[in-house]
C-alpha positions in Angstrom: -23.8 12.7 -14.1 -20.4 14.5 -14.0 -17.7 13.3 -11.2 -17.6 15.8 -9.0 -14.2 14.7 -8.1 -12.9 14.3 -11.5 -10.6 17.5 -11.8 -9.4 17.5 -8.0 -8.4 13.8 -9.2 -6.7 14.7 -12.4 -4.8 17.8 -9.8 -3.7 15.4 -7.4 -1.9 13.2 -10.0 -0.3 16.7 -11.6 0.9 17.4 -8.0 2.3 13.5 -7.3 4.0 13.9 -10.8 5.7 16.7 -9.5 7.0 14.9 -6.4 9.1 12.7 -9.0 6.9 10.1 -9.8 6.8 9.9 -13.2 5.4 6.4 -14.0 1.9 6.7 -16.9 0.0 3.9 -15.2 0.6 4.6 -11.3 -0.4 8.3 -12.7 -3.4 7.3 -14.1 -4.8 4.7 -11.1 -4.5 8.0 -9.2 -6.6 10.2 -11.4 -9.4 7.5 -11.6 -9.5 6.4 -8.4 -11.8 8.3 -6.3 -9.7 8.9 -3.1 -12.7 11.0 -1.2 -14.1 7.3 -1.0 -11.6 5.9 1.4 -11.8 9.0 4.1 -14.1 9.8 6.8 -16.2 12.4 6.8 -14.8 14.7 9.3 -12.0 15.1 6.8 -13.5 15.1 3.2 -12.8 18.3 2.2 -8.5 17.4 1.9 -9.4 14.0 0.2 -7.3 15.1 -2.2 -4.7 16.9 -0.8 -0.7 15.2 -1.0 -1.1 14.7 2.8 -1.3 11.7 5.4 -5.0 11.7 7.1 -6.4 10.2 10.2 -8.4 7.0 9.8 -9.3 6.5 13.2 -7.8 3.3 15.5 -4.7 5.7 15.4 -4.1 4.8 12.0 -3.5 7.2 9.0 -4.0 7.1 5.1 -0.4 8.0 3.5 0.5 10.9 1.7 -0.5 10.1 -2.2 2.9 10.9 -3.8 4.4 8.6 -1.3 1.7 5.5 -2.2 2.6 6.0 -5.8 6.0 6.0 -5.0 5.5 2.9 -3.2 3.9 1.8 -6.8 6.4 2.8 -8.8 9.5 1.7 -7.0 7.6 -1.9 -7.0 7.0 -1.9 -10.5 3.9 -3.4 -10.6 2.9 -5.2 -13.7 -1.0 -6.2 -15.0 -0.2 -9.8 -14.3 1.2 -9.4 -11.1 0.1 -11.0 -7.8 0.3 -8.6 -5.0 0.6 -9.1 -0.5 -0.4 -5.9 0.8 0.5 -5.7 4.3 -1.7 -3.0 6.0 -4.8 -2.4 4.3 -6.1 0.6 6.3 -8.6 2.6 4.5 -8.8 0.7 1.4 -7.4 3.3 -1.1 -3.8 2.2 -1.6 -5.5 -1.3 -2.1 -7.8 -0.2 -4.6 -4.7 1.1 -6.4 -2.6 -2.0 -6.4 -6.5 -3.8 -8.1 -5.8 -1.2 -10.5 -2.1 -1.7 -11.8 -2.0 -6.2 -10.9 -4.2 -8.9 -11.2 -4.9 -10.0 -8.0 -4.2 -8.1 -4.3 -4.4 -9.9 -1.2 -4.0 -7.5 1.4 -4.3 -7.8 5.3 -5.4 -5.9 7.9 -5.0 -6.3 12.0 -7.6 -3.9 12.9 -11.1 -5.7 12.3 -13.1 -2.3 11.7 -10.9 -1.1 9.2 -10.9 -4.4 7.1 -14.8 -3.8 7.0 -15.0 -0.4 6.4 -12.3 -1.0 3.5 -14.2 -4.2 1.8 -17.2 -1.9 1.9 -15.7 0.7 -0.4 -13.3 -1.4 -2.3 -17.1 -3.5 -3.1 -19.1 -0.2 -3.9 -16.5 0.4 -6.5 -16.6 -2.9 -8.3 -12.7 -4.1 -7.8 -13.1 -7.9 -7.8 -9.8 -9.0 -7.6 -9.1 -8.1 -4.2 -9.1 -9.9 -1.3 -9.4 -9.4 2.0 -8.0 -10.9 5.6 -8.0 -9.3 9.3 -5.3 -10.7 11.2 -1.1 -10.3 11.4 0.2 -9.3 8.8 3.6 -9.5 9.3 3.1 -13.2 9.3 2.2 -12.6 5.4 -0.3 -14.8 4.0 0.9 -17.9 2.8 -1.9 -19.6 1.4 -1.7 -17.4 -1.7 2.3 -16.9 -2.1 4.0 -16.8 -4.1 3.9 -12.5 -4.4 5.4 -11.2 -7.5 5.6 -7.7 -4.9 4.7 -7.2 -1.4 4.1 -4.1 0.0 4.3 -3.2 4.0 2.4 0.2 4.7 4.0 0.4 8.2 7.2 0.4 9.9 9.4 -2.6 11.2 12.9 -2.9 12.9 13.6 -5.5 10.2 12.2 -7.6 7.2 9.8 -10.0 8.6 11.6 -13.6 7.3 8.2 -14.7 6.4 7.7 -12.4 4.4 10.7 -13.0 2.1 9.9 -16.5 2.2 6.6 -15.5 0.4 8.3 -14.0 -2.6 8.6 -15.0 -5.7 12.2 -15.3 -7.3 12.8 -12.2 -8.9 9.8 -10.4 -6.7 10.5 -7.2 -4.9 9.6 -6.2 -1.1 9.2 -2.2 0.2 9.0 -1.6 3.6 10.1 1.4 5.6 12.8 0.1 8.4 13.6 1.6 11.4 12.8 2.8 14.6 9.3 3.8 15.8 10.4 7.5 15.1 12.1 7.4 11.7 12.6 5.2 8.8 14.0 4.0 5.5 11.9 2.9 2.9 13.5 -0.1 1.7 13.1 -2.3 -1.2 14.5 -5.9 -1.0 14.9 -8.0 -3.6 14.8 -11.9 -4.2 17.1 -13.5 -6.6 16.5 -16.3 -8.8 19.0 -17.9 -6.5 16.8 -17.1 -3.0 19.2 -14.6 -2.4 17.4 -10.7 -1.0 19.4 -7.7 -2.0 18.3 -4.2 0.0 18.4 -1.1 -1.6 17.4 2.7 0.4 14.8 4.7 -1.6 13.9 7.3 0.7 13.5 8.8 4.4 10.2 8.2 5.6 8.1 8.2 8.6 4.9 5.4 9.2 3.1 3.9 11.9 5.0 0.7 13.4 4.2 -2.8 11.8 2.5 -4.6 15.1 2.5 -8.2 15.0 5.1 -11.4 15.4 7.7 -10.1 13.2 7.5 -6.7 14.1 6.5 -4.7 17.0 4.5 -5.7 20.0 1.1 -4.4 20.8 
């Protein structure tokens, strides 16, 4: 049976090309996979529009140019072990399965983590998983990361966090106040030592949990 979705897909990574990213393989993980999966219903119709939607529990999906952004500043490889800090709806998730070998990605709010390992099941990525609980604490039993990503906004780098990184892996988290950010991508050195580097301006829901903001 024809996708449906197929040419809104193929649209949406034609419009997150012409926000700058420019990477083939971030490109294509957008055009395959099927964002409509990862929204609610009440707002299907702008699956695949470049915008931020609501995901209930006051939480949003991010704009798509800025995900793939998030990909391509990371430079995720097919071997790579990924943290994921902030699984949400699942689609940014089922992204990283696409591009690494193995996510691990945690989630604080319980009935997103369900709804997410639902979809993220129904389309067949088994090399993800899953945990409810702080994320800002990391999760250690599976570190080192080769890249950790941190879909929300802290006032620093959580330390354990860094401490789960893999020389040479790379961090991206948006820093800043509960208002406006930085998206920031730090760096560990062969030598332990984390470099920071600005990519962009940016605007996400705080990071809640022991190395980031309180409840």
């Amino acid at each position: 049976m024809p996708d449906p979705f197929a040419r809104r897909r193929r649209r949406l990574a034609e419009t997150v090309r012409g926000q700058g990213v420019s990477d083939p393989r971030v490109l294509q993980a957008v055009a395959d996979v099927p964002r409509h999966r990862f929204v609610p219903g009440a707002v299907l119709r702008r699956a695949y529009e470049d915008a931020a939607l609501p995901i209930g529990f006051g939480q949003t999906i991010s704009q798509p140019s800025i995900q793939a952004l998030y990909l391509q500043v990371l430079e995720i490889g097919a071997g790579d072990r990924v943290l994921e800090v902030g699984t949400g709806s699942g689609y940014q998730t089922a992204l990283l399965a696409a591009l690494s070998a193995n996510v691990y990605s945690v989630e604080r709010i319980p009935q997103l983590a369900v709804r997410a390992r639902q979809a993220l099941d129904e389309l067949g990525h088994r090399n993800v998983a899953l945990l409810t609980g702080d994320g800002t604490v990391g999760w250690s039993r599976y570190a080192p990361y080769d890249a950790i990503l941190v879909a929300a906004a802290a006032p620093d780098v959580p330390h354990a966090l860094v401490d789960q990184l893999a020389p040479g892996g790379r961090l991206l988290i948006p820093l800043g106040d509960q208002h406006t950010q930085t998206l920031t991508l730090v760096r560990r050195t062969a030598e332990g030592v984390t470099e920071r580097e600005p990519v962009i301006a940016c605007v996400f829901v705080p990071l809640i949990g022991r190395f980031g903001w309180p409840e």
